[in-house]
Every structure is written in structure tokens, then in C-alpha cells.
C-alpha positions in Angstrom: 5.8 55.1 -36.5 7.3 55.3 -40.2 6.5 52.7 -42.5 4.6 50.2 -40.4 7.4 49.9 -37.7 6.4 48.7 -34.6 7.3 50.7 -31.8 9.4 49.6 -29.1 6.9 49.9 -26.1 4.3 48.1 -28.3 6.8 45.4 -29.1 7.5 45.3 -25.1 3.6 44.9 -24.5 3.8 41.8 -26.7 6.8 40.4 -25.1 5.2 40.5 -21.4 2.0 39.1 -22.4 3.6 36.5 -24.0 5.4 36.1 -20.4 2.2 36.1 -18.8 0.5 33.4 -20.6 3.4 31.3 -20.4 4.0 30.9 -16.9 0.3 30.7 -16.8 0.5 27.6 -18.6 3.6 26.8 -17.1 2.0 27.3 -13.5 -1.2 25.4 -14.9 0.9 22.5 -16.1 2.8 22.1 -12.4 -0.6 22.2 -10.9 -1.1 18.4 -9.3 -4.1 16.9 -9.9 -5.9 16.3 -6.4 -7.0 12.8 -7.3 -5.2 9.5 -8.3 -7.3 5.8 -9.9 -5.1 2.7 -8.6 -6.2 -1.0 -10.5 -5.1 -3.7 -8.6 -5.4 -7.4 -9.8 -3.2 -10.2 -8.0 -2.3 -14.0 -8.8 -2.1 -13.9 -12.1 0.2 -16.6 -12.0 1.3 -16.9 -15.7 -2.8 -17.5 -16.5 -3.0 -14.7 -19.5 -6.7 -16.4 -20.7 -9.9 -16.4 -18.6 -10.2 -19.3 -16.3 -12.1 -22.8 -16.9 -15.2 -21.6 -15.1 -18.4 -23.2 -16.0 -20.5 -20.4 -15.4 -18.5 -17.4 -15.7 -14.8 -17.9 -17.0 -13.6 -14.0 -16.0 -10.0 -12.7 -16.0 -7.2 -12.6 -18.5 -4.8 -10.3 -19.7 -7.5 -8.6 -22.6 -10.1 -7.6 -20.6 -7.7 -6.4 -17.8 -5.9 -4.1 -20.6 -9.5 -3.6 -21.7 -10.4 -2.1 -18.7 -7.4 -0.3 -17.7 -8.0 1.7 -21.0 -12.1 2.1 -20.4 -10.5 3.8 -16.7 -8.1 5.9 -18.4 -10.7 7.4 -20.8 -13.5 8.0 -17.9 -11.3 9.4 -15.5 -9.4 12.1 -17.2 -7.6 14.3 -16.4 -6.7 11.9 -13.3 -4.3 9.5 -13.6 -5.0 5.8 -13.5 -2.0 3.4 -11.9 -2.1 -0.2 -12.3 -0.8 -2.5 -9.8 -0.1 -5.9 -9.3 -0.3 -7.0 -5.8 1.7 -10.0 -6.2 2.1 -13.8 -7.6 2.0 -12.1 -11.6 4.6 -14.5 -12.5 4.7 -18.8 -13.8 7.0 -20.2 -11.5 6.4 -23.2 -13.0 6.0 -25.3 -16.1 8.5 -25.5 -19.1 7.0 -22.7 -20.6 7.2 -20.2 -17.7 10.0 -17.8 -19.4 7.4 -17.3 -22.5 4.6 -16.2 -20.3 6.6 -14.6 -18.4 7.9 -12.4 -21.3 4.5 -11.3 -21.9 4.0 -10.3 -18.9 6.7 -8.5 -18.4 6.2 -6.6 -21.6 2.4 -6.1 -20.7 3.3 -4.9 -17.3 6.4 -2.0 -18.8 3.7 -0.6 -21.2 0.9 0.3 -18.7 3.1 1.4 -16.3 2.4 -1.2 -13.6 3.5 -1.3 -9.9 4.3 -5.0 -9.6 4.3 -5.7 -6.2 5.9 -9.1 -5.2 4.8 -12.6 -3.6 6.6 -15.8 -2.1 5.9 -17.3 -5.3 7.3 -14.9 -7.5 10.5 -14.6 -5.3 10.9 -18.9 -6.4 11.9 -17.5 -9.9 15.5 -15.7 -8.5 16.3 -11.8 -9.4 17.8 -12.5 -12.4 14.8 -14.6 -14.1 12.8 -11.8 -12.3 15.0 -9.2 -14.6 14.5 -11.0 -17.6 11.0 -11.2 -17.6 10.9 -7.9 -17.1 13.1 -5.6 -18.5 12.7 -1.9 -16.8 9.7 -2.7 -14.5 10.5 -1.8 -10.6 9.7 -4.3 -8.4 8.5 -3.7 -4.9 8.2 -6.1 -1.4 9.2 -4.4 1.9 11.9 -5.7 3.5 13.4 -7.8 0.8 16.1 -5.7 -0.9 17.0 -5.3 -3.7 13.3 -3.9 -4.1 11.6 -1.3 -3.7 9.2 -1.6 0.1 6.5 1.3 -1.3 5.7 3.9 -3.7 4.4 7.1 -3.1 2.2 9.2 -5.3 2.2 13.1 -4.9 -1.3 14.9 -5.0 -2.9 18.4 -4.8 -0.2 21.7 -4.9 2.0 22.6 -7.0 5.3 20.7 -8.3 6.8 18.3 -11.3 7.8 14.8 -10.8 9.3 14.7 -7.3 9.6 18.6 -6.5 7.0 20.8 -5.6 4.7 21.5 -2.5 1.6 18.7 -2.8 -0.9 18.8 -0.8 -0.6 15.1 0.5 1.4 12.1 -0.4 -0.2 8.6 -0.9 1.8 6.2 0.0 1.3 2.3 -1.4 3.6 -0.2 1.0 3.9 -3.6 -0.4 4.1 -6.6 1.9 3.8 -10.2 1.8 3.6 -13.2 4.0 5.0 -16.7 3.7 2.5 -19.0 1.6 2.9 -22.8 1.5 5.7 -24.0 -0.6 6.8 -20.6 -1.3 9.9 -18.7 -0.4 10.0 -17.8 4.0 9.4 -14.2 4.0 9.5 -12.2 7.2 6.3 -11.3 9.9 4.6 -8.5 7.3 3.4 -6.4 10.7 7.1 -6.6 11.6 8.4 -5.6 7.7 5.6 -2.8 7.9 6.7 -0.8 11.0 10.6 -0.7 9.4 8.7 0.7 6.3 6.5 3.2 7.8 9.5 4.7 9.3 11.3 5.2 6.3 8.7 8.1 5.0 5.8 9.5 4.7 2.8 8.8 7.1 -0.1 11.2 5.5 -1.9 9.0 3.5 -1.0 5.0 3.6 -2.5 2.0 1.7 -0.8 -1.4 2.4 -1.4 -4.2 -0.5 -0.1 -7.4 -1.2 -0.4 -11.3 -0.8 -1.9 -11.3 3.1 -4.0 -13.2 5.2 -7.4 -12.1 7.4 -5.5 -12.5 10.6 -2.5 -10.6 9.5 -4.9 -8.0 8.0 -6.4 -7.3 11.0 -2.9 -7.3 13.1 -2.5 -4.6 10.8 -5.2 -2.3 11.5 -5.1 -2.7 14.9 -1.6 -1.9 15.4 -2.3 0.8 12.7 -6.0 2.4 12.2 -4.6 5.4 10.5 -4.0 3.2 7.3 -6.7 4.5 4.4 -7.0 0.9 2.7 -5.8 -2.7 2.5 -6.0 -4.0 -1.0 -5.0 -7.6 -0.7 -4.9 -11.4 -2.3 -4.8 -14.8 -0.4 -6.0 -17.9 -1.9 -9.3 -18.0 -3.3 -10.6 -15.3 -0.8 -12.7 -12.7 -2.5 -14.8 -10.0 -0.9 -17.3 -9.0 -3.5 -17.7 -5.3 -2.4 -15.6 -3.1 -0.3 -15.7 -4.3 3.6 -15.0 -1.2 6.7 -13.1 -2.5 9.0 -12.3 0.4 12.2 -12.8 2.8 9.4 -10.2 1.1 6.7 -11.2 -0.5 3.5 -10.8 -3.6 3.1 -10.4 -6.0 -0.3 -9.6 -9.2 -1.2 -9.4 -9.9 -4.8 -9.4 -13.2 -5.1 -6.9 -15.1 -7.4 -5.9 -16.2 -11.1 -6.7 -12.3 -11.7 -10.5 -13.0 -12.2 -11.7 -9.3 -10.4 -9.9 -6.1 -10.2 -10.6 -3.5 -7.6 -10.4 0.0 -8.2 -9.5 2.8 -5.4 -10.0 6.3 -6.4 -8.0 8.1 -3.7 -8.3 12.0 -3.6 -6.8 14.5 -1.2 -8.8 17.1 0.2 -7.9 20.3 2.6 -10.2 18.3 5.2 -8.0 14.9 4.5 -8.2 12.1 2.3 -11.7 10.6 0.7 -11.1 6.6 -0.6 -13.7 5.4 -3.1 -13.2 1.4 -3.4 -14.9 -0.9 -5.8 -14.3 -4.5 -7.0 -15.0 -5.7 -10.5 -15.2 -9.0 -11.9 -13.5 -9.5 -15.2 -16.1 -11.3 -16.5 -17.1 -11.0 -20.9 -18.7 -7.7 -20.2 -15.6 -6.3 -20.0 -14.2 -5.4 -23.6 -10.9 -6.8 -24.3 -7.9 -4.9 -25.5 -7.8 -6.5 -29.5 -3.4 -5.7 -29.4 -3.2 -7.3 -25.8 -5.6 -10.5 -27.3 -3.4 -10.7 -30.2 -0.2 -11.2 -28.3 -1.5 -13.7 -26.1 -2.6 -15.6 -29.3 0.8 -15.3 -30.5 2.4 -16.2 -27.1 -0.3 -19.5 -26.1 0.9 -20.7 -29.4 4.4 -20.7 -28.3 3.2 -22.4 -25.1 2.0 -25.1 -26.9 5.1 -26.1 -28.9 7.4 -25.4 -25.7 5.4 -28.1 -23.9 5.0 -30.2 -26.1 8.5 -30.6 -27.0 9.0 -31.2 -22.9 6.6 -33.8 -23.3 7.9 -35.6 -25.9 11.2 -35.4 -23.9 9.6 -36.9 -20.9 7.8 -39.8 -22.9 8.8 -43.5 -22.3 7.8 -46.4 -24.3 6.2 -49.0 -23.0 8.2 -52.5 -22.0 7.7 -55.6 -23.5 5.4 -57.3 -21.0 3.0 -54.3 -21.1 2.7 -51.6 -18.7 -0.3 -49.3 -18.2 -3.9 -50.6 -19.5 -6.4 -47.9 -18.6 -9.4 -47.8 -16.7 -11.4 -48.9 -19.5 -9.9 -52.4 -19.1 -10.5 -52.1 -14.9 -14.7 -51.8 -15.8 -15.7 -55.6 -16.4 -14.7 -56.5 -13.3 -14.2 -53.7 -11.0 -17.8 -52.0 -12.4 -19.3 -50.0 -9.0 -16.0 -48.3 -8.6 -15.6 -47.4 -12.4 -18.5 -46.0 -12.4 -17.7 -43.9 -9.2 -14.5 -43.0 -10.8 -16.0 -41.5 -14.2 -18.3 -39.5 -12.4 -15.5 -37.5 -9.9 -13.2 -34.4 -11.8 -10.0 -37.5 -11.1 -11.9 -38.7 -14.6 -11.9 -35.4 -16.4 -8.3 -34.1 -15.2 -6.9 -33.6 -18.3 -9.8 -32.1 -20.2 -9.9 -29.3 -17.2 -6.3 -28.1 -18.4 -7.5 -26.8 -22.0 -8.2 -24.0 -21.2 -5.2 -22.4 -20.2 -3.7 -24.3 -23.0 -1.7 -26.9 -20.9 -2.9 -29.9 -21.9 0.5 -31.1 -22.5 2.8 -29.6 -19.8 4.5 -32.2 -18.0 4.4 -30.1 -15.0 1.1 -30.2 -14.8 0.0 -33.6 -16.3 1.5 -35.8 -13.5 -0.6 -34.9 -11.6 -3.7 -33.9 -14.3 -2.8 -37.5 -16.3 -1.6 -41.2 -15.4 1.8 -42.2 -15.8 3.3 -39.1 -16.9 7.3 -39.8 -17.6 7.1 -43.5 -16.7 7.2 -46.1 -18.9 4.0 -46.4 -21.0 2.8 -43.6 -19.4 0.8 -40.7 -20.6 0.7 -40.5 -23.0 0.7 -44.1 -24.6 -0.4 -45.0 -28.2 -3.2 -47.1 -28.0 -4.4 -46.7 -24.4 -6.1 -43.6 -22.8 -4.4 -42.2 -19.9 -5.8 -38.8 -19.3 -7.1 -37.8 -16.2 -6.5 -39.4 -12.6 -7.0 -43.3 -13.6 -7.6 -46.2 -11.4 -3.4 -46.8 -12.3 -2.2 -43.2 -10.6 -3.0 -44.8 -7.4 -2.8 -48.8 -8.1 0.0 -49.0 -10.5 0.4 -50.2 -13.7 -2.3 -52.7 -14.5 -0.2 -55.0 -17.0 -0.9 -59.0 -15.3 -3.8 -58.2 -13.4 -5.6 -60.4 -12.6 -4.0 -62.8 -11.3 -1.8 -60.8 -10.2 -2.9 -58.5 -7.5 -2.8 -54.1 -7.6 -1.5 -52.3 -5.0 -3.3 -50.8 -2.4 -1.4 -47.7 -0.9 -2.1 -45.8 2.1 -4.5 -42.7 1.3 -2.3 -40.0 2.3 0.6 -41.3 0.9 -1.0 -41.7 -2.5 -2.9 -38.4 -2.1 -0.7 -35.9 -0.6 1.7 -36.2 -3.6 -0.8 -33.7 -6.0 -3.0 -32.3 -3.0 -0.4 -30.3 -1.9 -0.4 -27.6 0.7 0.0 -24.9 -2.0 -2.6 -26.5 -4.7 -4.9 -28.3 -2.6 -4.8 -25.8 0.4 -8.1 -27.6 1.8 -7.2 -31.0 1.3 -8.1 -33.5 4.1 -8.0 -37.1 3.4 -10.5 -38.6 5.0 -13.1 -35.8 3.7 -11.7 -36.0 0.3 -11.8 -40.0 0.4 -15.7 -39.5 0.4 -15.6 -37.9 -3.2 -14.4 -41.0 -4.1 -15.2 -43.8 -2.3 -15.1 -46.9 -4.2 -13.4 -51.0 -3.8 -16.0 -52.4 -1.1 -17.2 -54.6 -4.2 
């Protein structure tokens, strides 16, 4: 060696233990990890704020991003996939295409699996693609999507190649809901699905009954987990069923449940839990800002619909208010001011929808008739003696109208909003006129 020259079988020393290290790393880096964190939340429904509750008011988009990010930080170096089992999207209300906007956005930067529901499927596939730019939707048996996504763990491999150890595999369904677009028997939908791929590991989620639940399990008790959302039915910890976990989330995104699913050489261990989203949870300050931004936009969007929608009153007088009803009609005022019909209105605040026309017919009186809500010099919010009766304009002598209950009912108690409703038991709420 002549003037600090290196010499060549040196120099090849270096080069293979550079070699060595690298495809160490490289082998090290297409190691799978064994163990994937799934999020799920359902019916979000356009709702990006915590609900009215009383008590509690729990969801919104913050604390979910707040809680997403609290998961990704705990769990490392596992990762953590949100999904959304279904109904994410407004269907309805003037404003629907801003919400939905931030949604979409919201659901492209955390990487959600949006999963599909009857309601969602109201919008069409193109207001479906503009909400969401980039974001892969998934329902079995409805194409153009996607029926199920499958998660490689364990082995060795990179994106789709490689030898894992086991595949999880999420299968979306859904099943018809009231007012929402027919969708196909979800047991039926299921079997075409299951024989499209891989069987190792399978979770079923979306927007499904009890009964249909448990058709499921029967026909097929190898399934790990069903993550699901149906109405306002919530099951507050994890349920067995025949060895499957079972969840119901509940709705307007108020709990998330967490599955950590891991596979092991003697199979597959599933770790459920359910969390409410309730202040406890820290919210995401980026994700709280936007929904500022975007609930501002909200307002002037229906507000301008409003406006649109308004009528003046005629000549001879239209709508008078309940307040002008109390002198004579006094039992049944009373009756009326202490039932939620009094505080309709009010109970749309929260979500920043006091003046969507969509929902203000049926939250307000009169809404886009003439002198309806809402009138200058005469309060019309909430459900007043005039939503049912008419307008109240030459009364007395003349005389109000009396219509039949289910006629007058059934027009806001709807199948889809007031799943439960049944006249004669909701008549007793209200009870009033034997004065």
C-alpha cells in the first residue's frame, strides 16, 4: 500500500458489507407488520359538529381526526386504517355539496375506506365523484365500486407482492333503509363477494340490521367481525355472537369502534372496542378550523335558499302564531309549549341549520307559504298550533281545520326520520283540544 492507497481486497470488504446492510434493510423494510388498527364511525350524514345532546353532545369531525391521530401515535409501528361504514354523505339540504366537500377532503387525507349506504347512493356517481376527489368507494354488488378491501399482514412483501402471512379481508354491504335507494339481499351480495377472493381472515361492515347480522353468521361463522350501523342502535362494548364480534356504532358518528386485528402462526386474534366521541377526546385544531370555515359557508348557502323560498304575507293576513291561539285556546297552549313541537327550531342550532329550508318545514310553521316562516312581526318557529290547523288569519269566527292525525303527521314523521313513529302513541305527547 503506497501512499495511503487502499487496496483492492479492502476496497471489496467495504463494498460487500455495504451489500449486506442494505438488503438487510431492504429485507427489514419488506417485512409486513403482523398487526393492522381499523377506526370505524358510520352516519355521519353531513353532521361535522357534535350532536345537540343535553348531556353529552359527542361526535364531530375534530375529535374523530383527534383520535385517529392519538391511534396512530400509540400504535406504531402498526398501521391504523379509518373507515367509514356508510351514510358519510348530506343528501340533503341546499348546502349538501359544501359539507360534502369537506368531507371528501377529510376523508382523502386520512386515507379512509368509505364504505357506502342507501343514502349516500341518493346523491348519483357523479356528485359522489365530486365530493370526493381520489377516494375509492366500496359496496358489494353495486359496480362501479369496489365490494371489499383486503389488507396483507405478517411475511414478507411490498404493496401487493410478497408472501404474507394472512390476508384480512373488509367486505362492505348494505341493506335497503327507508326512503333510500333498493339495494340487493346483503347475505345474497355477500356470498358473490366471498367468491371473488380471499377467505383467510374476513370482517363484513356496513349499514345492516340485527336480523341480517345474524343471517350472516349463521350462514357464515368463520367471519372474524361485524362492524355495523343501523339506526340509533348502539352496542356499548363488543357483543360474541357464535364466536364473531359484533358492533353497532350507533349514528350521526357519536362513537367509533376500534378493531386491532393481528395474524398469528396459530390464526387470527381480534381485539374490539367502542369509544364514544364524547369532549374527552381532543380535537384535531386544522380539522376544527375547517369546519369553522365550512359551517360559515353553510350558513350563507341557506340562508340565501331561505330567502328564496320566503313569501309575503297577503293582504287579509295569513299566519298569527300560537301566541295569539293562548286567550282562548289556554289548556292546549300550554300542552303545546311544553312538547319539543314548541322548541323545533331552537333544536336545529346546533348543527348550524336553523335556516335550511329543508329542514325548517318540518322544524318551523309555514315554511315557503305565504306569510310563513319566517314572517316579520310574528313568531313561527317550531311546530305551531298553524302546522297542523292552518293559517289562523279570521279565526274566530271563522273556524280551523281539523285534519286527520296521520295525514297531518306522517308528512315529517317519516319512515326514515321518525323510524318509530306511531300515531296514536305519539298523539299522547300531545294531547290537547278537549277544552
Amino acid at each position: 500500500m503506497r501512499g495511503g492507497a487502499v487496496s483492492k481486497p479492502v476496497l471489496a470488504f467495504g463494498l460487500l458489507l455495504l451489500v449486506f446492510f442494505a438488503t438487510l434493510a431492504a429485507l427489514a423494510a419488506a417485512r409486513r407488520p403482523s398487526t393492522v388498527v381499523l377506526l370505524f364511525t358510520g352516519d355521519t350524514q353531513g353532521f361535522l359538529v357534535p350532536c345537540g345532546c343535553k348531556t353529552v353532545p359527542a361526535g364531530g369531525l375534530a375529535r374523530r381526526a383527534g383520535l385517529l391521530q392519538a391511534l396512530r401515535e400509540r400504535e406504531k409501528p402498526f398501521p391504523v386504517v379509518p373507515v367509514e361504514i356508510g351514510h358519510g354523505f348530506a343528501d340533503r339540504g341546499p348546502a349538501r355539496e359544501i359539507l360534502n366537500r369537506t368531507l371528501g377532503r377529510f376523508y382523502r387525507k386520512t386515507g379512509t375506506l368509505v364504505g357506502l349506504g342507501s343514502y349516500d347512493l341518493l346523491l348519483g356517481p357523479e356528485a359522489l365523484r365530486q365530493a370526493a376527489p381520489g377516494v375509492s368507494f366500496h359496496l358489494a354488488g353495486r359496480e362501479p365500486h369496489r365490494g371489499s378491501h383486503e389488507i396483507p399482514l405478517g411475511g414478507w412483501g411490498v404493496g401487493p407482492w410478497g408472501r404474507p402471512t394472512g390476508r384480512l379481508r373488509i367486505v362492505f354491504l348494505s341493506e335497503s333503509e327507508p326512503e333510500g335507494v333498493p339495494l340487493r339481499p346483503p347475505l345474497e351480495v355477500l356470498e358473490e363477494e366471498l367468491s371473488r377472493g380471499s377467505r383467510d381472515g374476513v370482517l363484513v361492515t356496513g349499514q345492516l340490521s340485527t336480523e341480517t347480522v345474524l343471517r350472516i353468521l349463521k350462514a357464515h361463522p368463520e367471519i372474524l367481525a361485524v362492524v355495523a350501523q343501523w339506526g340509533t342502535q348502539v352496542t356499548s362494548t363488543p357483543q360474541r355472537v357464535n364466536g364473531s364480534w359484533v358492533i353497532w356504532v350507533g349514528d350521526r358518528g357519536r362513537r367509533a369502534a376500534t378493531v386491532v386485528a393481528t395474524r398469528t402462526p396459530r390464526g387470527w386474534e381480534i381485539l374490539p372496542r367502542v369509544d364514544y366521541l364524547g369532549p374527552e377526546v381532543p380535537e384535531d385544531r386544522a380539522v376544527a378550523a375547517a369546519v369553522a370555515e365550512t359551517l360559515g359557508e353553510v350558513e350563507a348557502e341557506n340562508g340565501g335558499a331561505l330567502e328564496r323560498l320566503t313569501r309575503p304575507a297577503p293582504p287579509e293576513g295569513s299566519y298569527v302564531g300560537a301566541s295569539a291561539c293562548g286567550p282562548c285556546h289556554g289548556k292546549a297552549h300550554e300542552v303545546w309549549r311544553k312538547t319539543r313541537h314548541a322548541r323545533a327550531t331552537e333544536d336545529l342550532a346546533v348543527d348550524h341549520q336553523t335556516e335550511n329550508p329543508d329542514c325548517l318545514r318540518c322544524h318551523a310553521t309555514g315554511v315557503g307559504k305565504a306569510g310563513g316562516y319566517p314572517a316579520r312581526g310574528v313568531d313561527l318557529s317550531g311546530v305551531q298550533c298553524e302546522a297542523c290547523h292552518g293559517p289562523g288569519a279570521g279565526h274566530p269566527p271563522g273556524k280551523m281545520a281539523v285534519p286527520p292525525l296521520e295525514k297531518v303527521c306522517s308528512g315529517c314523521h317519516t319512515k326514515r326520520d321518525s323510524p318509530l313513529f306511531e300515531p296514536s302513541a305519539y298523539w299522547l305527547l300531545v294531547q290537547h283540544g278537549a277544552e
